[in-house]
N, C-alpha and C positions, 0 to 999 in steps of 0.2 A: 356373660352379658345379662344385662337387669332384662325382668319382663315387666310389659305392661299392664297396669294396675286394672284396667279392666279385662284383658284375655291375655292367649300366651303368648302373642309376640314379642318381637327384641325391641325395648325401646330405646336404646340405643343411648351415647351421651348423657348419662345419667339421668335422663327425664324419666318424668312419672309415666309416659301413655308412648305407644305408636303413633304412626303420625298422622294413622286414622282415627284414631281416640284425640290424640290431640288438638286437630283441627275442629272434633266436637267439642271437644271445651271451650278453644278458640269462639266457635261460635255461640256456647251457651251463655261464655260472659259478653259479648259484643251487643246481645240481646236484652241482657240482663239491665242494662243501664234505659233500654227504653221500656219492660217495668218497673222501674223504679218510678220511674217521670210518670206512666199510669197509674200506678197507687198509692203513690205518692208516697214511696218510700216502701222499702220489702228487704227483707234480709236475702242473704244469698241462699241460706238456708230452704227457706218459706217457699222461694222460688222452685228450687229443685224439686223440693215436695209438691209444689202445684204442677210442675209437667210431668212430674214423675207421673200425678195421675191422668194425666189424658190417655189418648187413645195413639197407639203406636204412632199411628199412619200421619199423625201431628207434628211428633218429634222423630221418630226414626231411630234405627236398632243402635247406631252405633252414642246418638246422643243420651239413651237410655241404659246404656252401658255405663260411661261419666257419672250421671247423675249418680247409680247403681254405685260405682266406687266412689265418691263423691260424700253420699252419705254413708256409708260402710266407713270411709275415715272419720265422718263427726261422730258415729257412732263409739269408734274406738280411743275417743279421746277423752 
């Protein structure tokens, strides 16, 4: 069984994340399109690295996980 790309769970169905990582992506990108429309344009990238650096209690453990694989995969690319 695949594990999940931010911790060790089974992510089951050949997905990247559990379905608690997943559902943080879910909502990273759902957000992502109302920065865009504030800055009027932002890469996905740009993004991650600006919540990456807020403060936990902002984004929350498991959305800062994502971003953490997230960019760990642009890195590897």
């Amino acid at each position: 069984m695949k594990k999940c790309a931010a911790c060790a769970r089974e992510s089951g169905d050949g997905r990247k994340y559990c379905r608690y990582h997943a559902k943080a992506l879910e909502q990273l990108k759902s957000h992502y399109d109302s920065w865009v429309e504030a800055y009027g344009g932002i890469s996905w990238q740009d993004y991650l690295q600006r919540l990456q650096k807020m403060e936990e209690e902002t984004t929350g453990q498991w959305v800062r996980e994502v971003i953490e694989a997230e960019m760990k995969k642009k890195e590897e690319v």
